[in-house]
C-alpha positions as a printed Julia matrix, in Angstrom:
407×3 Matrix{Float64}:
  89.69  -242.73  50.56
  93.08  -242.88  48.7
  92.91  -243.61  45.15
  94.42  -243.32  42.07
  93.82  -239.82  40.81
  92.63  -238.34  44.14
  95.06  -236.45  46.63
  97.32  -238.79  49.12
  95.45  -237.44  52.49
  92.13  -238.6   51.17
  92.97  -241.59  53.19
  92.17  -239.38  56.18
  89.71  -236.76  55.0
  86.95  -237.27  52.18
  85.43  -233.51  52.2
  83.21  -234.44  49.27
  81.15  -236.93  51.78
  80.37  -233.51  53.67
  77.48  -233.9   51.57
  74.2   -234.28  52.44
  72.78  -237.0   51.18
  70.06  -236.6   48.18
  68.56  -239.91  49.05
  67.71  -242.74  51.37
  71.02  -244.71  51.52
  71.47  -247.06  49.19
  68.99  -245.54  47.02
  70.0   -244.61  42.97
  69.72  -241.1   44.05
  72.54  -241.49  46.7
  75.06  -242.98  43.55
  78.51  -241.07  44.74
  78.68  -240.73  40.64
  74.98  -238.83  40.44
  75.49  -236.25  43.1
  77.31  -233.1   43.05
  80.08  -232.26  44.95
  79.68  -229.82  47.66
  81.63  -226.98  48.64
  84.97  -227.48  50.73
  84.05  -226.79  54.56
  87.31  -224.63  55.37
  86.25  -224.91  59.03
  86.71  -228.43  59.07
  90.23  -228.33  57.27
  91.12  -225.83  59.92
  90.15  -228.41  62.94
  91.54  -231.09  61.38
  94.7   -229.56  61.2
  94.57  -228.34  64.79
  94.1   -231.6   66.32
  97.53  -233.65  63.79
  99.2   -230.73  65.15
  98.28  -230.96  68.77
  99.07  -234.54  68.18
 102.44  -233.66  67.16
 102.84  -231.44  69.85
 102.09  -234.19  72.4
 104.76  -236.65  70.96
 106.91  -233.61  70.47
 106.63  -233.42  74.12
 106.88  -237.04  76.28
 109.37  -237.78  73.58
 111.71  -235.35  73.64
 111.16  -232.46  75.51
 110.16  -233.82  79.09
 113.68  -235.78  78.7
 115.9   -232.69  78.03
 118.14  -230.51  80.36
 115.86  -227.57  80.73
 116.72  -223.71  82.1
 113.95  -224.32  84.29
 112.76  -227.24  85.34
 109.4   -226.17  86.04
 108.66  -226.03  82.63
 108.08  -229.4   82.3
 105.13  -229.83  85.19
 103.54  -226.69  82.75
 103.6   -227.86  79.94
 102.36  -231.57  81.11
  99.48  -229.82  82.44
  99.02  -227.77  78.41
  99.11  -231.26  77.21
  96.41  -232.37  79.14
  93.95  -229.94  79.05
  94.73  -229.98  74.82
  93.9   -233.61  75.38
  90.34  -232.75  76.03
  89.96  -232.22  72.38
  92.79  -234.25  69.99
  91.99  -237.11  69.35
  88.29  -236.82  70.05
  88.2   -234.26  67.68
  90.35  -236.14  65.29
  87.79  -239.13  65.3
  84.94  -236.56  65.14
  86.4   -235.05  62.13
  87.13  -238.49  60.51
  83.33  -239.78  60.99
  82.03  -236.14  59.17
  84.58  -236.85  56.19
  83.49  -240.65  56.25
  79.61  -240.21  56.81
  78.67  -239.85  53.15
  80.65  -243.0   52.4
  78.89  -244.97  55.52
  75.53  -244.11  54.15
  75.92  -245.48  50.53
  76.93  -248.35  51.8
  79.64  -251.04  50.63
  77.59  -251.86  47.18
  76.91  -248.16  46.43
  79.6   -246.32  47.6
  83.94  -246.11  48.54
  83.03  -247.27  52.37
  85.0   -250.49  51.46
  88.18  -248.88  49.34
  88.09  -246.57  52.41
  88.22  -249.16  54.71
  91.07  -251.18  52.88
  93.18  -247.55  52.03
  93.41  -247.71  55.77
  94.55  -251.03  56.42
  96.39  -251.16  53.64
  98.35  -247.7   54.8
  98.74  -249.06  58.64
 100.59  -252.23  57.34
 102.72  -250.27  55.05
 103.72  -247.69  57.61
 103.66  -250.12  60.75
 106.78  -251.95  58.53
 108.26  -248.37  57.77
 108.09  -248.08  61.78
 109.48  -251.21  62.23
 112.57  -250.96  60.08
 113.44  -247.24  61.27
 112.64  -247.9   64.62
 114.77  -250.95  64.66
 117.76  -249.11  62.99
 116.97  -246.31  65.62
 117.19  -248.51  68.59
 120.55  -250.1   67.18
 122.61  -246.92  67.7
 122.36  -247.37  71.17
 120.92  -243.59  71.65
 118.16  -242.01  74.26
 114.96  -240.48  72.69
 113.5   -243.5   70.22
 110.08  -243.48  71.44
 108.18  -247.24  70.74
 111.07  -249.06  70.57
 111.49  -252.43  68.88
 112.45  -254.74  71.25
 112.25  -258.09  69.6
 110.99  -259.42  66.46
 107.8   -261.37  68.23
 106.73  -257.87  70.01
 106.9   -256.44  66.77
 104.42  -258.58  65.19
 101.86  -258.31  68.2
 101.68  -254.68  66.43
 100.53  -255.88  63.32
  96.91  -256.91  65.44
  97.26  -254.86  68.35
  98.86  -251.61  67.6
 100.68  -249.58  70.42
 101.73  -247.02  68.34
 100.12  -243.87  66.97
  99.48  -245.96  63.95
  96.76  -247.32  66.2
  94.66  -244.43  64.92
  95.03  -245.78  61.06
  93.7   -249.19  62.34
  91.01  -247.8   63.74
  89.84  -246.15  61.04
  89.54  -249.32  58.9
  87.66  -251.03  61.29
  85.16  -248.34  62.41
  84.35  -247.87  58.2
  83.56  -251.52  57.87
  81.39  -251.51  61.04
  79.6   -248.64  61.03
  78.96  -249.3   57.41
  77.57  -253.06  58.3
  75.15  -250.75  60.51
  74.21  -248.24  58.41
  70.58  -249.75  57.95
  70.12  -249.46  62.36
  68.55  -246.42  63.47
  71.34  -243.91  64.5
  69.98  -243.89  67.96
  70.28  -247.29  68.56
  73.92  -247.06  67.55
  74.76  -244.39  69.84
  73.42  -245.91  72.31
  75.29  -248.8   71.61
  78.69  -246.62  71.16
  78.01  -245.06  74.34
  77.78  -248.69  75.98
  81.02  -249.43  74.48
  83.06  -246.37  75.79
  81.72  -246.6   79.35
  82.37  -250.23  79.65
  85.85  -248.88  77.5
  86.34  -246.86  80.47
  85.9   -249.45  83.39
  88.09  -252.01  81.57
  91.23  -250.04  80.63
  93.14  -247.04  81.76
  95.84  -244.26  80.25
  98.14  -246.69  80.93
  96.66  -250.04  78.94
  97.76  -250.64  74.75
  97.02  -247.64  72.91
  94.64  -250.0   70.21
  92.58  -250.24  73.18
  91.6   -246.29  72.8
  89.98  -247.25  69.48
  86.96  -248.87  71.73
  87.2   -245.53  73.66
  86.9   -243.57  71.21
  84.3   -245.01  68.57
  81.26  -242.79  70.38
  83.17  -239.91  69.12
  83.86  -241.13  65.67
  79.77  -242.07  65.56
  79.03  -238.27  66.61
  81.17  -237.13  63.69
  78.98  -239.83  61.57
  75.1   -239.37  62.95
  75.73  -235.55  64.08
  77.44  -233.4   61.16
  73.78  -231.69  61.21
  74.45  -230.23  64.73
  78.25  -229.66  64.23
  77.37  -227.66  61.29
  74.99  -225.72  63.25
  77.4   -224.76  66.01
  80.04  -223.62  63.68
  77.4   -221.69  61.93
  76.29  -219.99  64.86
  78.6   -218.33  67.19
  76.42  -218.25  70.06
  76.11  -221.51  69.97
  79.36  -222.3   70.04
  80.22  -220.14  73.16
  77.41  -222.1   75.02
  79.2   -225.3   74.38
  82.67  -223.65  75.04
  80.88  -222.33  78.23
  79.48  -225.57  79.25
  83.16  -227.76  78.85
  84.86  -224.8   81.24
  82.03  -225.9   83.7
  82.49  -229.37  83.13
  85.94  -228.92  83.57
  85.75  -226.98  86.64
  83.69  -230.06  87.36
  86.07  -232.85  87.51
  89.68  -230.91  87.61
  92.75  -232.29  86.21
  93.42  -235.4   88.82
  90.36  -237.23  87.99
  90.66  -236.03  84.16
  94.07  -237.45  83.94
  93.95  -240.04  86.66
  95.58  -243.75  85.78
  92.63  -244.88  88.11
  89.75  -246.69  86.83
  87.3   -243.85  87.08
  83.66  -244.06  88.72
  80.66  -244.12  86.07
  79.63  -240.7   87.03
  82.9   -239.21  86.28
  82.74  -241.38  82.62
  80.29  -239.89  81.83
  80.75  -236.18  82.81
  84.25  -236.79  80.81
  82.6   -237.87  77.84
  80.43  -234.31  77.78
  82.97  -232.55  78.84
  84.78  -233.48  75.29
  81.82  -233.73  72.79
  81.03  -229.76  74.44
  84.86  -228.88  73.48
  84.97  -230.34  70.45
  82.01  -228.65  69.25
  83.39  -225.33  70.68
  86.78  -225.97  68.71
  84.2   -225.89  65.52
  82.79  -223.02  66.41
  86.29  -221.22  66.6
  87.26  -222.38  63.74
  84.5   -221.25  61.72
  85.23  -217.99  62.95
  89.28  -217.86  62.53
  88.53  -219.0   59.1
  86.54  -216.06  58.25
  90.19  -214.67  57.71
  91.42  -215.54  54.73
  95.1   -216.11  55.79
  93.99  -218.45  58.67
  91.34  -220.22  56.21
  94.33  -220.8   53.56
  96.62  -222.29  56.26
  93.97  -224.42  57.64
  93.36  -225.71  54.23
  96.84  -226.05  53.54
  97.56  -228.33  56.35
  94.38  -230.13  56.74
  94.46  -231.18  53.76
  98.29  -232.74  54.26
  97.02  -234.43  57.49
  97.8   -238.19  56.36
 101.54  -237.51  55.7
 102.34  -235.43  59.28
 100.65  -237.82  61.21
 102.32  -240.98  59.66
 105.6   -239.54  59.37
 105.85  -237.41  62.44
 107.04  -240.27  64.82
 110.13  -240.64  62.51
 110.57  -237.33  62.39
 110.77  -236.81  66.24
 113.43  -239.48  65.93
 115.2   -237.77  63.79
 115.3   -234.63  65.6
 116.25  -236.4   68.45
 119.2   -237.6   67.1
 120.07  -234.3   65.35
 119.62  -232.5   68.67
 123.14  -234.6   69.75
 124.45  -233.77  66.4
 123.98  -230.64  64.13
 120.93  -228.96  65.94
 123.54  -229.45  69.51
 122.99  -225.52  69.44
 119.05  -225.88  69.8
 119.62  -228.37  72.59
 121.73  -226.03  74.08
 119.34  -223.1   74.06
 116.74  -224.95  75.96
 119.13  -225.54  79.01
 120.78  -221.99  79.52
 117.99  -220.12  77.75
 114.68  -219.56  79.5
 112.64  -218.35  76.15
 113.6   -220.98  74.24
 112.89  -223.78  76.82
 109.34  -222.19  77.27
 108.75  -222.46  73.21
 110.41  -225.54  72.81
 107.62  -227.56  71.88
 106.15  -224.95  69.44
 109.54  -225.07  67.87
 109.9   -228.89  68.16
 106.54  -229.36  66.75
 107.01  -226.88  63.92
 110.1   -228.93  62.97
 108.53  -231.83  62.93
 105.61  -230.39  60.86
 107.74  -228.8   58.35
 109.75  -231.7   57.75
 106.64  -233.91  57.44
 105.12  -232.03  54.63
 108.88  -231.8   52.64
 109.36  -235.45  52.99
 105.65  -236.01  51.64
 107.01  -233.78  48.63
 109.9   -235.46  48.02
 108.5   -238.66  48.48
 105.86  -237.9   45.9
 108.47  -236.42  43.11
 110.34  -239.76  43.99
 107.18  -241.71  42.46
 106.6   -243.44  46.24
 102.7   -242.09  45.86
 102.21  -245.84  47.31
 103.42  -244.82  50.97
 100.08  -242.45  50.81
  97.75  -243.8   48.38
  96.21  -247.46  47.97
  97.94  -249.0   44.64
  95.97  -248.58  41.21
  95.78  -252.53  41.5
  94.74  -253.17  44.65
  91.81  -249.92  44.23
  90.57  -251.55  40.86
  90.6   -255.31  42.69
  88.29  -253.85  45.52
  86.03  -251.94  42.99
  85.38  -255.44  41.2
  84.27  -256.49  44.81
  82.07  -253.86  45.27
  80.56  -254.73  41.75
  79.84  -257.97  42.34
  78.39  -257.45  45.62
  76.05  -254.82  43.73
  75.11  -257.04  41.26
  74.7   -260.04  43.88
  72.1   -257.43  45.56
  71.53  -254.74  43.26
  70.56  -251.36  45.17
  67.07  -249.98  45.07
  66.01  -247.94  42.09
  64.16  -244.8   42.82
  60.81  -244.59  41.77
């Protein structure tokens, strides 16, 4: 993941592991340095992007929006209900993403490949922005104003976050500790790994609800991770093949249709049947999201925005949360205008969010710049020192065990 020398958002993304591999894993033909990198998959830029955005969109949302004085307060019930039903796909197809871009990693293993500078980028870049949090959050909450979502309450609650994350930043954790497992388990037969996965998120699903810490969604949502891991075959299939995608966009309406939106969203505990149908219901969308994106990148101004913004994913979704701070505040200062425009004016209450979002987005990607020309590349990146002090780790566990030579 990050490194000296390689873009900031390769903490989250890794296209060159898109690869397929060119040998058993851990064999001398599967050396990252040996093989050739593949073409960029455009496609997957594209849904990446979709899903930081929808993210955005979301926190855009409960944050801010659901708390304003609206033209019509109607609006609100509407676009909870968009929010949900885009929930079918975010942040399973976030993790699905993630486990594509960190499959060729998993399979070299953590003597032959990055798996274990991947996994310490990502803990490395949760503490560094869970303190960020912390310290804007806390300055946030001491000017007394409305709209500072995860609020710093005390020092102590603070530092439960640190081990049990209820912030988005739960997502970054995540990430570090699915690349050190699934690596550990890279010599298990994929099958046997779903199947343990699977175990996981239904007992996941029994044990906790919308309502428990948000690092408990990181044992819900391993299975999907593990599909983006053992199944980039199929995925590439279905956004190959149009047809195929339909089928599965087909098959999620139906499963939809299935459960409807109170047992999808319900707080309840749900019954193992309805896990389960859940579960398909967002592998079948996510694979129909790849299929669409395939297609919309055939265009070549969709395909350049999709790369554009995938490939800035780390940066909005680390510094959005800030950002919707920010805008909160400015919407009861300068932006009082925009505020205004949502209670007396009907369009702009509808588009809100879109224009919240697109804020937020924007301002993401200029403070990444800025923060970049201001030499702060370690807010994004894992330190030249720290990188070099985990390759000599990897070394010596190579030469402890040195990998298999091929014949």
């Amino acid at each position: 993941m990050a490194s000296a020398g390689t873009t900031p958002d390769a903490a989250l993304t890794g296209a060159a592991d898109l690869a397929r591999p060119t040998g058993p894993a851990g064999s001398a033909t599967s050396d990252p340095r040996t093989t050739p990198a593949p073409a960029r998959y455009d496609w997957v830029d594209l849904a990446r992007g979709f899903a930081v955005v929808a993210v955005v969109l979301f926190h855009v949302s409960i944050g801010q929006y659901y708390g304003m004085e609206h033209a019509d307060a109607k609006l609100v019930a509407w676009w909870d209900r968009i929010n949900q039903i885009i929930t079918v796909v975010r942040m399973p197809l976030l993790f699905t993403v993630s486990g594509m871009l960190a499959a060729g990693k998993i399979r070299r293993g953590f003597r032959g490949g990055k798996a274990l500078e991947a996994s310490v980028t990502n803990a490395y870049l949760f503490l560094v922005w869970m303190t960020i949090y912390g310290a804007l959050l806390a300055a946030a909450a001491l000017t007394g104003r409305e709209g500072v979502p995860f609020q710093v309450t005390s020092v102590p609650a603070f530092l439960v976050q640190y081990w049990a994350p209820n912030t988005p930043l739960w997502y970054v954790y995540a990430l570090a500790v699915y690349l050190l497992v699934f690596t550990a388990l890279r010599s298990v037969h994929p099958l046997a790994v779903l199947t343990l996965l699977v175990v996981l998120h239904l007992a996941t699903t029994q044990t906790y609800t919308l309502e428990s810490p948000l690092w408990t969604r990181g044992l819900l949502y391993a299975i999907y991770f593990g599909l983006g891991v053992y199944g980039g075959r199929l995925i590439r299939a279905v956004a190959a093949n149009p047809a195929l995608g339909a089928l599965f966009t087909g098959l999620a309406y139906l499963l939809y249709q299935h459960l409807g939106m109170t047992k999808l969203m319900s707080a309840k505990v749900p019954e193992m049947p309805d896990a389960l149908v859940v579960t398909a219901l967002y592998v079948c969308a996510g694979l129909g999201v790849f299929s669409l994106a395939a297609l919309v990148c055939r265009a070549a101004p969709y395909r350049a925005i999709g790369r554009y913004v995938g490939s800035h994913t780390l940066a909005i979704y680390v510094l959005h949360i800030p950002a919707i701070t920010v805008l909160s505040f400015a919407l009861e200062g300068p932006l009082f205008w925009l505020a205004d425009l949502v209670r007396t004016n009907e369009t702009v209450d509808v588009a809100y969010p879109f224009i919240g979002a697109a804020i937020v987005v924007t301002g993401c990607l200029a403070v990444e710049a800025f923060m970049l020309r201001c030499g702060l590349r370690w807010a994004f990146a894992l330190p030249t020192g720290i990188r070099l002090l985990v390759e000599q780790v990897r070394l010596a566990l190579a030469q402890e065990r040195p990998l298999r030579r091929a014949a």
